[in-house]
FILUMLO-596270 format. One record per residue (C-alpha): residue in three letters; residue number from 1; x, y, z. Coordinates in pm, 1 decimal. Last residue first. Layout:
{tordren = ALA marfi = NUM px = X py = Y pz = Z}
...
//
This chain:
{tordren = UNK marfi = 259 px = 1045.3 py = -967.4 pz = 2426.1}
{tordren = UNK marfi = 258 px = 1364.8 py = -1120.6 pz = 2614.9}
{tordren = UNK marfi = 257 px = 1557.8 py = -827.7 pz = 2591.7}
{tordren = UNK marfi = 256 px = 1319.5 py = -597.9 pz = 2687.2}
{tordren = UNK marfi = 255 px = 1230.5 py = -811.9 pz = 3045.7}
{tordren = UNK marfi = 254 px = 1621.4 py = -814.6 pz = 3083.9}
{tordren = UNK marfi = 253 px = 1613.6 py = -414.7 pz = 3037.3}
{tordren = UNK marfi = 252 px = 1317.9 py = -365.8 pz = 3329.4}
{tordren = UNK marfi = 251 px = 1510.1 py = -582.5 pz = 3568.0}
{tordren = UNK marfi = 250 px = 1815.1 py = -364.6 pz = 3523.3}
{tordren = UNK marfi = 249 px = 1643.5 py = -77.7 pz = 3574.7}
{tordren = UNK marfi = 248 px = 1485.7 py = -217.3 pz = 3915.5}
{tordren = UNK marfi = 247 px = 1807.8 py = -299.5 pz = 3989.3}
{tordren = UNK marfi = 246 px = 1924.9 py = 15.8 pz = 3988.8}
{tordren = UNK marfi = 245 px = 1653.9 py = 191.1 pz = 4100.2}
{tordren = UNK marfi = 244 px = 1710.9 py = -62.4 pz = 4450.5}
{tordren = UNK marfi = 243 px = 2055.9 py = 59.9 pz = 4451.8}
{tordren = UNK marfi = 242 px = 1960.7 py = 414.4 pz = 4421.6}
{tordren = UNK marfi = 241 px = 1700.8 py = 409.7 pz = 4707.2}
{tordren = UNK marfi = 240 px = 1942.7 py = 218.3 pz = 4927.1}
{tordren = UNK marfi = 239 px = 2243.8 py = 486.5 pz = 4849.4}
{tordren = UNK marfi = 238 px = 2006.6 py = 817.6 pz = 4958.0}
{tordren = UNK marfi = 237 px = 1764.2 py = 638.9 pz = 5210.3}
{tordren = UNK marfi = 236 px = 2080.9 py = 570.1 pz = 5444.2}
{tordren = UNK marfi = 235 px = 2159.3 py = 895.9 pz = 5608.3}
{tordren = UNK marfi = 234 px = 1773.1 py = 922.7 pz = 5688.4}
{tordren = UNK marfi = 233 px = 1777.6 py = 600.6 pz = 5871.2}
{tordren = UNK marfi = 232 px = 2150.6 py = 676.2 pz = 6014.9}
{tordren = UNK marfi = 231 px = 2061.4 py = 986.8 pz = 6097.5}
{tordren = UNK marfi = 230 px = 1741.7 py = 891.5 pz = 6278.4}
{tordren = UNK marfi = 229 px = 1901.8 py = 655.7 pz = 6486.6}
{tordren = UNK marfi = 228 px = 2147.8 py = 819.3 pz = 6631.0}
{tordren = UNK marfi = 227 px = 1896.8 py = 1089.6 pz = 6723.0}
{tordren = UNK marfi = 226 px = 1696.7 py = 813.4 pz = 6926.5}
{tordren = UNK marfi = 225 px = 2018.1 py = 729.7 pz = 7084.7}
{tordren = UNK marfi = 224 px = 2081.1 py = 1068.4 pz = 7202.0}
{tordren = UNK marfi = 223 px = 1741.1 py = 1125.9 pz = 7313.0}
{tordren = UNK marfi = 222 px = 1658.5 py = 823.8 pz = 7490.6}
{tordren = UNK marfi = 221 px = 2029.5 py = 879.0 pz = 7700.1}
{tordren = UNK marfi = 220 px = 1916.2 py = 1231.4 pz = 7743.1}
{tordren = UNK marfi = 219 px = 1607.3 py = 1078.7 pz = 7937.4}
{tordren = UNK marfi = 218 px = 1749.0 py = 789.6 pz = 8140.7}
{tordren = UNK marfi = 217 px = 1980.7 py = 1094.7 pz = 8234.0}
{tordren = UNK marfi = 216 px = 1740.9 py = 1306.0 pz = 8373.5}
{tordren = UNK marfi = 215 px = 1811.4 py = 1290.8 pz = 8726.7}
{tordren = UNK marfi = 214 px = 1655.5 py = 1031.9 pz = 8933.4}
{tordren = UNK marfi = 213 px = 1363.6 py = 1160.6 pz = 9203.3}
{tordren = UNK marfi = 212 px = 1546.2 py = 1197.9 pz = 9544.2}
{tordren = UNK marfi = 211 px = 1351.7 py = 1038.3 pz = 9849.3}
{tordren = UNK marfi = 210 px = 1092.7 py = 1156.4 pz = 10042.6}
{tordren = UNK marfi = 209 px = 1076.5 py = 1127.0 pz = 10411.2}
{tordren = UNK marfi = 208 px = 1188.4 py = 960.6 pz = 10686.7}
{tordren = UNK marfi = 207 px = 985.1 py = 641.8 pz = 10591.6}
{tordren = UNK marfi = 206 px = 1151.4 py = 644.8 pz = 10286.0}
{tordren = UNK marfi = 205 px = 1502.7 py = 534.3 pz = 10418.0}
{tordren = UNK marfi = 204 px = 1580.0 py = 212.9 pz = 10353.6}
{tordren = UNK marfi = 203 px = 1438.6 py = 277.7 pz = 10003.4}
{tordren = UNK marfi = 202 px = 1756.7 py = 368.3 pz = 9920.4}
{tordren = UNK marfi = 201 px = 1696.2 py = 365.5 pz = 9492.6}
{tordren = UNK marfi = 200 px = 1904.7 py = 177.5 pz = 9279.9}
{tordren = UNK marfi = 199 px = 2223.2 py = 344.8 pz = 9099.5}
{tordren = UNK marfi = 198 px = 2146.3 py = 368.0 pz = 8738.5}
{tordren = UNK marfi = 197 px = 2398.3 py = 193.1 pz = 8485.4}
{tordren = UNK marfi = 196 px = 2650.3 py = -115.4 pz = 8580.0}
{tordren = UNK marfi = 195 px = 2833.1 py = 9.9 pz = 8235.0}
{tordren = UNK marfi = 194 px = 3114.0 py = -55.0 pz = 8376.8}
{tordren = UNK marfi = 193 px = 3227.6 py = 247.7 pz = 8320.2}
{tordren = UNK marfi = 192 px = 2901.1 py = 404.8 pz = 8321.3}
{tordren = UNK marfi = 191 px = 2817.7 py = 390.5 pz = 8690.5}
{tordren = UNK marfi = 190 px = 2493.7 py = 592.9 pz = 8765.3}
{tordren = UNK marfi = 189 px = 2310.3 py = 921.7 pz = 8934.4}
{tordren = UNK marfi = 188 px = 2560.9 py = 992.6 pz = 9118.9}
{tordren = UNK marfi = 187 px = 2463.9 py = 1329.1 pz = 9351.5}
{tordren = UNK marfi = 186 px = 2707.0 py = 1638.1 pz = 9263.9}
{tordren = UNK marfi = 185 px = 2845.3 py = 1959.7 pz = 9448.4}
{tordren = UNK marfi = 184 px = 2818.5 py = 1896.0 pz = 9791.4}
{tordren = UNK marfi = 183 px = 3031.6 py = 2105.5 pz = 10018.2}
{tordren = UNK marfi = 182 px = 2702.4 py = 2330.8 pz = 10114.6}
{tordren = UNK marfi = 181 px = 2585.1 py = 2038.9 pz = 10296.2}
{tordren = UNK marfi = 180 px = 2836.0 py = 2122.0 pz = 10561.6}
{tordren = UNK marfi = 179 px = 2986.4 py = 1827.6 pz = 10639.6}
{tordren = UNK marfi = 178 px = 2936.5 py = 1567.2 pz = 10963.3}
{tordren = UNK marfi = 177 px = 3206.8 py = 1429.2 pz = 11097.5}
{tordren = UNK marfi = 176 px = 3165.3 py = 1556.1 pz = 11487.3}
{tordren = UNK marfi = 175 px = 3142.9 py = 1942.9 pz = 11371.1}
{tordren = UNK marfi = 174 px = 3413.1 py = 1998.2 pz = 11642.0}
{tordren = UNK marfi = 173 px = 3613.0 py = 1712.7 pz = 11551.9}
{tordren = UNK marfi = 172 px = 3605.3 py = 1346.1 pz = 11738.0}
{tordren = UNK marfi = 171 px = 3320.2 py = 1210.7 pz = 11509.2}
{tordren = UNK marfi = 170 px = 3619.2 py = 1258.8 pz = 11238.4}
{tordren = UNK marfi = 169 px = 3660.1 py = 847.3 pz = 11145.3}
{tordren = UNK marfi = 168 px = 3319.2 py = 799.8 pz = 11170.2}
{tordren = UNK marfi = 167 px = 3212.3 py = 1086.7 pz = 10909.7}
{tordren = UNK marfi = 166 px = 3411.3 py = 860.5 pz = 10676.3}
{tordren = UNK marfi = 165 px = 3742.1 py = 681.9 pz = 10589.2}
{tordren = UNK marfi = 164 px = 3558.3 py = 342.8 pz = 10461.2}
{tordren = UNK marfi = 163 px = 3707.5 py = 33.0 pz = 10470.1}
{tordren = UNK marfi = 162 px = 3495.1 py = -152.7 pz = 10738.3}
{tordren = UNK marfi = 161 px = 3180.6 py = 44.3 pz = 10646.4}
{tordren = UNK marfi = 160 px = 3170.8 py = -69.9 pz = 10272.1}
{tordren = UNK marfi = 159 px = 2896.2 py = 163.9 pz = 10176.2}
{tordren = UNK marfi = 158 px = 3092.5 py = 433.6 pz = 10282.2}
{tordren = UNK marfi = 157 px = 2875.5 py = 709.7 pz = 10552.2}
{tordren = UNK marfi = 156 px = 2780.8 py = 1025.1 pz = 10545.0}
{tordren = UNK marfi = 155 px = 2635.8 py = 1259.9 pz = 10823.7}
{tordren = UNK marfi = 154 px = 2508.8 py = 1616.5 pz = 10671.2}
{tordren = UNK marfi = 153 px = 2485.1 py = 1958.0 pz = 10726.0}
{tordren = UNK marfi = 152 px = 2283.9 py = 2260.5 pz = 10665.7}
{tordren = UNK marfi = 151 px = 2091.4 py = 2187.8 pz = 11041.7}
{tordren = UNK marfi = 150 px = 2307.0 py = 2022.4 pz = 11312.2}
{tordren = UNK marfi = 149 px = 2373.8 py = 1674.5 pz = 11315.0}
{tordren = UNK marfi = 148 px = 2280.9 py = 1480.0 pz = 11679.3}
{tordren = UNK marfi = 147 px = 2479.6 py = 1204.1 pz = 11703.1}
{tordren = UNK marfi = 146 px = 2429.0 py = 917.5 pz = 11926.8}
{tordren = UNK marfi = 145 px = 2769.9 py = 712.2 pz = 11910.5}
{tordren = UNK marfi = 144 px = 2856.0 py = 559.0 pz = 11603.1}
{tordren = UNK marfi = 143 px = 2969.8 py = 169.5 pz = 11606.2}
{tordren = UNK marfi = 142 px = 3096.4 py = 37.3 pz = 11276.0}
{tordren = UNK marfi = 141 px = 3097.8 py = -295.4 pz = 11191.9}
{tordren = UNK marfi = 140 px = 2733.3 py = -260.8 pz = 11323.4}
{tordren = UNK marfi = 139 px = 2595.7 py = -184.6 pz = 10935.5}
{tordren = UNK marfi = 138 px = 2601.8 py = -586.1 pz = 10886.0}
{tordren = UNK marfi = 137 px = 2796.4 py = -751.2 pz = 10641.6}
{tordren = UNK marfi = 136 px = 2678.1 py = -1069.1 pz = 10485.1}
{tordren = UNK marfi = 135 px = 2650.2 py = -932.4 pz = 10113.9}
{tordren = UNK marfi = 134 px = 2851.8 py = -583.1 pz = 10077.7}
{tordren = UNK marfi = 133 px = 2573.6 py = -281.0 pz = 10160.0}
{tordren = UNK marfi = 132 px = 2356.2 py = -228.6 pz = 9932.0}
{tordren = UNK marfi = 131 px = 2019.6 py = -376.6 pz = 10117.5}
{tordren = UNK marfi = 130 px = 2051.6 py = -124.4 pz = 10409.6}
{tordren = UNK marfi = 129 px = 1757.3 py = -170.3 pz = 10607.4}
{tordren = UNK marfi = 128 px = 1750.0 py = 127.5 pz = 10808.4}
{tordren = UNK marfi = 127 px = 1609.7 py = 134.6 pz = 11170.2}
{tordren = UNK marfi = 126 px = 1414.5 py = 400.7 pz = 11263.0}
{tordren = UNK marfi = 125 px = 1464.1 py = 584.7 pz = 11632.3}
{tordren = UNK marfi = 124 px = 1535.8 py = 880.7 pz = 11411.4}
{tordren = UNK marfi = 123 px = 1839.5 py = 737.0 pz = 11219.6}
{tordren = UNK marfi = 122 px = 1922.7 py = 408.9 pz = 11330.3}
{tordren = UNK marfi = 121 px = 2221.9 py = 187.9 pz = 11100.9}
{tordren = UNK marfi = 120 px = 2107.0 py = -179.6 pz = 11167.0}
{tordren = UNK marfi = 119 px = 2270.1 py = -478.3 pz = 11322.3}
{tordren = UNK marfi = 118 px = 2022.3 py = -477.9 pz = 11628.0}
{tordren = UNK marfi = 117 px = 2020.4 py = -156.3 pz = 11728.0}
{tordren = UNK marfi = 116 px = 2354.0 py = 20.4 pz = 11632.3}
{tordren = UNK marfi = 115 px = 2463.9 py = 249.4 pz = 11540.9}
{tordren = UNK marfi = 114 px = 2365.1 py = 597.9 pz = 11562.5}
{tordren = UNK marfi = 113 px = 2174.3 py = 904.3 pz = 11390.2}
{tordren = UNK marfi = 112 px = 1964.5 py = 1187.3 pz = 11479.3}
{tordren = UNK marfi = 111 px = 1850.3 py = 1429.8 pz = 11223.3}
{tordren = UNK marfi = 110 px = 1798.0 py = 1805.0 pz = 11216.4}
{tordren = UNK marfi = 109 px = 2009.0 py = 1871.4 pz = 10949.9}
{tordren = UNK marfi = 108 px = 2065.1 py = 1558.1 pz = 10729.9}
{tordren = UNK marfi = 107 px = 2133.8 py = 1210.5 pz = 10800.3}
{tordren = UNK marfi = 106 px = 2261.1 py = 883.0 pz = 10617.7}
{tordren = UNK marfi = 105 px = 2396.9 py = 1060.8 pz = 10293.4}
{tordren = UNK marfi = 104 px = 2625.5 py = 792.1 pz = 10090.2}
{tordren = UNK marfi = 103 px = 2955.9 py = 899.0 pz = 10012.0}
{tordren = UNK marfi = 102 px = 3230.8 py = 1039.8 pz = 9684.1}
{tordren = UNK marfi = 101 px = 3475.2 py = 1281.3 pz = 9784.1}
{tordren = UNK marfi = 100 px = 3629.6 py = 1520.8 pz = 9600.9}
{tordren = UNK marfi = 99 px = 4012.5 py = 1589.8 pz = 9636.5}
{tordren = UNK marfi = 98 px = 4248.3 py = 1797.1 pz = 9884.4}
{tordren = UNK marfi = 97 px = 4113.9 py = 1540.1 pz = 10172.0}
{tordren = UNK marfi = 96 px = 3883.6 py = 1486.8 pz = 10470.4}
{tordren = UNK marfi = 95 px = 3925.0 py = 1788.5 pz = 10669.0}
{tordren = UNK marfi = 94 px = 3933.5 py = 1977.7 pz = 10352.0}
{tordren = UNK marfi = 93 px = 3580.6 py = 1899.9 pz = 10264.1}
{tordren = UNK marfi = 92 px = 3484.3 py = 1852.7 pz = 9905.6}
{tordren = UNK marfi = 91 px = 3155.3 py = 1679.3 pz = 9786.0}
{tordren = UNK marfi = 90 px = 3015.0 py = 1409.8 pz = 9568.6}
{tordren = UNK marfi = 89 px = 2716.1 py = 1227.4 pz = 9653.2}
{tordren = UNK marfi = 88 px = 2528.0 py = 882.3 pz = 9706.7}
{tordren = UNK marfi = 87 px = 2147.5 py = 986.5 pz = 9833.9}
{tordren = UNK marfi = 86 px = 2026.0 py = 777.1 pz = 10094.6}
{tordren = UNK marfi = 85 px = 1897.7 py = 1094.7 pz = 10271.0}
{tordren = UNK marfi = 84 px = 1804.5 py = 1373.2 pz = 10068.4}
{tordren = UNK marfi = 83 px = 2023.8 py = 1642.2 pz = 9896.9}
{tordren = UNK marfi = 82 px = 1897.7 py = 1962.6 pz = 9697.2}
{tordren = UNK marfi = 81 px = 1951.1 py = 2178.8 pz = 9997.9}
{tordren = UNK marfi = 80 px = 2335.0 py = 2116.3 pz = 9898.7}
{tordren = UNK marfi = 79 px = 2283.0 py = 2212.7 pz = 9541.9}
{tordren = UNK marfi = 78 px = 2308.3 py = 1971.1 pz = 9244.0}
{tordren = UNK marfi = 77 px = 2489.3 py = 1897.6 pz = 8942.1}
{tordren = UNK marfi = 76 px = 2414.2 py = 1531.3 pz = 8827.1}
{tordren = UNK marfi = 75 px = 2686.9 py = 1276.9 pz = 8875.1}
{tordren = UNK marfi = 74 px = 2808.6 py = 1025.9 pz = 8622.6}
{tordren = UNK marfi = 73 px = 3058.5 py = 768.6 pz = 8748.9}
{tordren = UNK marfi = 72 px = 3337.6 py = 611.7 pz = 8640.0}
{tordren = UNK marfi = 71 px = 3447.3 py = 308.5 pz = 8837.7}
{tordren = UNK marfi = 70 px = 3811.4 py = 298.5 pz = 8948.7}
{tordren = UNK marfi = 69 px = 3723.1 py = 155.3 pz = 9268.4}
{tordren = UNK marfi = 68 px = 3423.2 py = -18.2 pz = 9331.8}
{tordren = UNK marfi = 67 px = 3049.7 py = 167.5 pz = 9314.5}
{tordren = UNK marfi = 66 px = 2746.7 py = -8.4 pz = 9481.7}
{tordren = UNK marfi = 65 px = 2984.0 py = -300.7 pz = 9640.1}
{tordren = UNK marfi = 64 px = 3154.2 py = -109.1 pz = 9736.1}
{tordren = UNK marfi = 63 px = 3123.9 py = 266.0 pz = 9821.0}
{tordren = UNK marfi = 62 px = 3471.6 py = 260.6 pz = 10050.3}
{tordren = UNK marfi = 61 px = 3677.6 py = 104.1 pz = 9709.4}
{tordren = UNK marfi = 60 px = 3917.5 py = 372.6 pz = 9642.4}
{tordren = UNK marfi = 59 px = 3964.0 py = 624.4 pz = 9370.2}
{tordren = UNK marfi = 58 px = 3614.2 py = 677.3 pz = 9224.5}
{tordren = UNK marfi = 57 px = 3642.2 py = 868.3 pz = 8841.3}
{tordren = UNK marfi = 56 px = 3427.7 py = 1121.8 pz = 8844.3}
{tordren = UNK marfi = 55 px = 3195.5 py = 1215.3 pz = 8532.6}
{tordren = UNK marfi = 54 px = 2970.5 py = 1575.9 pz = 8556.7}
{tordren = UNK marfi = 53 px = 2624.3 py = 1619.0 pz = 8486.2}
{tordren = UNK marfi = 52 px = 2370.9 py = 1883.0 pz = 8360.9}
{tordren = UNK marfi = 51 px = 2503.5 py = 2099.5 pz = 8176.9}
{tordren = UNK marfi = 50 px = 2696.2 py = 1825.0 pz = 7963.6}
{tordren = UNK marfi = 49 px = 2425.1 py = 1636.8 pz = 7999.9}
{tordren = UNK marfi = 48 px = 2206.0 py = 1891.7 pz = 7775.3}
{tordren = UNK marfi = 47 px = 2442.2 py = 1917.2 pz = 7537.5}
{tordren = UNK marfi = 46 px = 2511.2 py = 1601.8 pz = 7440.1}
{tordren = UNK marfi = 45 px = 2091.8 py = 1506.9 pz = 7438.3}
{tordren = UNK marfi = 44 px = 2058.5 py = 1854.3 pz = 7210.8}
{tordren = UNK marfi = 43 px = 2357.7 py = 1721.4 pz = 7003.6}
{tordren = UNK marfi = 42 px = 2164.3 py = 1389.0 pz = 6925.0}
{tordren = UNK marfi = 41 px = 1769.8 py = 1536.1 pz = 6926.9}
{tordren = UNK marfi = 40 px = 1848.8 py = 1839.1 pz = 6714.2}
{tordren = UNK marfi = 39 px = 2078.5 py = 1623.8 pz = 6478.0}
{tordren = UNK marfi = 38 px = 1825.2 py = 1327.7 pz = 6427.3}
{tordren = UNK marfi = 37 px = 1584.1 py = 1627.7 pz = 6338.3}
{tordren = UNK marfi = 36 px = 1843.9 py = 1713.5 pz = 6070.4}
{tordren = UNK marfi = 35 px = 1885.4 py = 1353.2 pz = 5959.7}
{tordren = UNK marfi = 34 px = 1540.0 py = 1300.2 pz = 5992.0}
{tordren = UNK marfi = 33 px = 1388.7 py = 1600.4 pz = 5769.8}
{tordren = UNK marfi = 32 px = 1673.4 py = 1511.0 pz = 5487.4}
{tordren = UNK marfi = 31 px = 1528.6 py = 1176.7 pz = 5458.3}
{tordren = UNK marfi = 30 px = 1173.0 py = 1291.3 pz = 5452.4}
{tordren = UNK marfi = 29 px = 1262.2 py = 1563.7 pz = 5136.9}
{tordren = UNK marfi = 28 px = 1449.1 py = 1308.3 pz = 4971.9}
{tordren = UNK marfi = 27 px = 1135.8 py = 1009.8 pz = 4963.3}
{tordren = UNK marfi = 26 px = 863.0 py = 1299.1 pz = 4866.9}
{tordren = UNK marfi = 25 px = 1138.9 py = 1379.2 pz = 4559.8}
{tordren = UNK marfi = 24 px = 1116.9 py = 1003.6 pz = 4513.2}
{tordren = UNK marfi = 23 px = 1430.9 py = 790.8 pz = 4501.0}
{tordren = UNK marfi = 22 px = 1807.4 py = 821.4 pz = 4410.2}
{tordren = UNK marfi = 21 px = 1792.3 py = 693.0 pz = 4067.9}
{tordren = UNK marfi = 20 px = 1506.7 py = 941.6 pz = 3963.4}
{tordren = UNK marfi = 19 px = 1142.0 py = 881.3 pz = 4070.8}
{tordren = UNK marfi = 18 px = 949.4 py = 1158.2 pz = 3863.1}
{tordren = UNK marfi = 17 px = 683.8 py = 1362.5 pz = 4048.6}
{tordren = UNK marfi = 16 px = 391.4 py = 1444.8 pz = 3744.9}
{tordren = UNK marfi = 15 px = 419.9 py = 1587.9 pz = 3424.7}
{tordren = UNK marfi = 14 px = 339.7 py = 1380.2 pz = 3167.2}
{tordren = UNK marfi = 13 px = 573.9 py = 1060.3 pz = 3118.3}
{tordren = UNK marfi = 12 px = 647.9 py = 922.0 pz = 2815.7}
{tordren = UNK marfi = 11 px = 603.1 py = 669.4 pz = 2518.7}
{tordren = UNK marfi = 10 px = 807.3 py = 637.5 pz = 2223.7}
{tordren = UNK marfi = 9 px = 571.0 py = 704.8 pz = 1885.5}
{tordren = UNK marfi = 8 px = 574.7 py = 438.2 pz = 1617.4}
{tordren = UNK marfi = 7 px = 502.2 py = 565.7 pz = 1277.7}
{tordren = UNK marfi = 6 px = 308.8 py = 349.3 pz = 1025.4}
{tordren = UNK marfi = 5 px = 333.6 py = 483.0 pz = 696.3}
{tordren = UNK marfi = 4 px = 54.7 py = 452.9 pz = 391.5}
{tordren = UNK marfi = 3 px = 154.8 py = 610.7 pz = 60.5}
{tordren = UNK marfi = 2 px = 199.2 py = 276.6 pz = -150.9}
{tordren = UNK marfi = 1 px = 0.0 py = 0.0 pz = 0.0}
//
């Protein structure tokens, strides 16, 4: 049929969102949104500890078994009014040494404390179970006379009473080993090298009153790693989006071949 042509005509796309080899424009966009949200969350968590806590490395081996020495610990900035009883803090008294001091608060201001009735630390006419200290050893290793601690100070004690160069070994001074609360600068919140994590609560001594509520590390830990993780995610879109166009192309040209 003389004049007649046939003319084949390619097909294409209109003008809608094209997927190019490195995904969707929709895809991009979200992946760039997490990485930079993943960046808020990770630095904010960085920065917000390091306002918030301080690490100390423990020297000696008075706060075992609940710290041993050489631990690194991470304590949360805190005033001296800020303390409560059971709490494990750091503080610097140059009666006791040139360096800081890590001990567990027994009694504050106004308190009463001794040892011992029947094997157990008595603040208040209460007796204190002490579940952290070492396994077998009971809190009368150490006998403390009736001592009465004036207000804005504090009685501490080592967890591992026999070893432990604390307000019993200064009951003879003028302030009879207590410290001025106003020494304190830090309460441990947890052990991160090991990684033993959050100290457990004294609930010994909740029936004197209320305890201190954990800093906010749990929190800032959440934060960090959930930034991690959104970087990564987002990070990765770009080269698996490209390797799955490319075999997708390459699945497409096999199919051409065949036909």
């Amino acid at each position: 049929m003389g004049g007649e042509s046939t003319t084949r005509t390619a097909p294409h796309s209109g003008g809608g969102t094209s997927s190019g080899p490195v995904g969707s424009r929709t895809g991009q966009r979200l992946s760039g949104l997490a990485v930079a949200l993943g960046l808020v969350l990770f630095l904010g968590g960085f920065g917000w500890a390091a306002l918030t806590y301080r690490p100390y490395t423990v020297p000696t081996g008075s706060m075992v078994p609940t710290i041993n020495a050489g631990d690194r610990v991470l304590a949360q900035v805190v005033d001296g009014d800020e303390v409560r009883r059971g709490d494990v803090v750091v503080f610097k008294d140059t009666n006791w040494a040139d360096a800081p001091v890590v001990k567990r608060v027994v009694a504050v201001g106004g308190d009463t404390v001794s040892c011992c009735t029947n094997g157990k630390l008595t603040v208040n006419g209460k007796q204190i179970d002490e579940p952290y200290l070492p396994k077998g050893a009971p809190a009368e290793v150490k006998s403390i006379p009736e001592v009465e601690v004036p207000e804005g100070r504090l009685f501490l004690l080592g967890d591992e009473r026999q070893g432990s160069l604390d307000s019993t070994a200064h009951l003879t001074d003028a302030a009879q080993g207590t410290v001025a609360a106003s020494a304190v600068t830090a309460r441990v919140d947890a052990v991160v090298w090991p990684m033993n994590g959050m100290l457990k609560r004294p609930t010994g001594f909740q029936a004197l009153g209320h305890l201190s509520e954990p800093g906010p590390l749990r929190t800032i830990g959440w934060l960090i790693v959930a930034g991690a993780v959104l970087v990564l995610g987002g990070g990765a879109y770009g080269p698996i989006a490209k390797r799955t166009s490319r075999r997708g192309a390459g699945a497409s040209t096999g199919a051409a071949s065949a036909g």
